[in-house]
C-alpha angles and dihedrals in degrees: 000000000000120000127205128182123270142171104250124196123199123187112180113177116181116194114222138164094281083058116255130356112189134180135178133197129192122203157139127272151142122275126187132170127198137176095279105021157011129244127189114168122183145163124265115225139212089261090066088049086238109097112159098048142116121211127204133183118184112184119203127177097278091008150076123179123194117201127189117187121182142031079011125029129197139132118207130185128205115193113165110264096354122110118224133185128224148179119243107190118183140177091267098032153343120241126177109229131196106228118194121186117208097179147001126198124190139183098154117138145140098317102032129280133170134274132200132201135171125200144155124226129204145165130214082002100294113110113255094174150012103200141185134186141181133182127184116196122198133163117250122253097207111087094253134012090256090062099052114172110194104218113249 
């Protein structure tokens, strides 16, 4: 698959019991589309709290799978109105989580787009999380990543 640079903007709000807590990235990042999925890969910052990491998304028609490999390792996979279990494994722990996806939204296609997807997260059956994340994905119009003009 070949991969090109792309701005990648990632929202994640997670509703708690203080009412929502959201937070959004921009970065930069690889994006690659084939016949039967789409892949967008990035590095996590200091500012996520999870340097170190690499970040993956492969999108495939029903399904969506985040991957995280480094200083934190998990793989979650959102399929709409299925419930999956995963391992979240962390610096301090490992936990295994239910994950059940209630939409996914995607526009993602040869040149970039935005998916949505909202899920809730729990673990030994009590919610821990409703989330929601969207990330929009859109080739750069500077030469190189290093060069990024924002439009007007």
């Amino acid at each position: 698959m070949q991969m090109k640079d792309v701005i990648i903007s990632v929202t994640g709000v997670q509703q708690g019991a203080d009412g929502p807590d959201s937070m959004e990235l921009v970065t930069a990042g690889q994006y690659g589309v084939s016949a039967d999925e789409i892949r967008l890969t990035w590095e996590e910052s200091e500012l996520t709290g999870m340097e170190g990491t690499r970040t993956s998304l492969t999108v495939q028609p029903g399904s969506v799978v985040l991957s995280r490999e480094g200083k934190l390792n998990t793989s979650m996979e959102f399929e709409e109105g299925k419930k999956h279990y995963f391992l979240y494994e962390t610096p301090f722990g490992s936990a295994t989580m239910g994950l059940d996806t209630h939409r996914i939204r995607s526009r993602l296609g040869t040149h970039g787009g935005d998916m949505e997807i909202e899920y809730v997260v729990d673990m030994n059956q009590n919610v821990v999380g409703r989330n929601r994340f969207y990330i929009q994905v859109r080739e750069p119009r500077a030469s190189h990543i290093g060069d990024i003009r924002w439009p007007n």
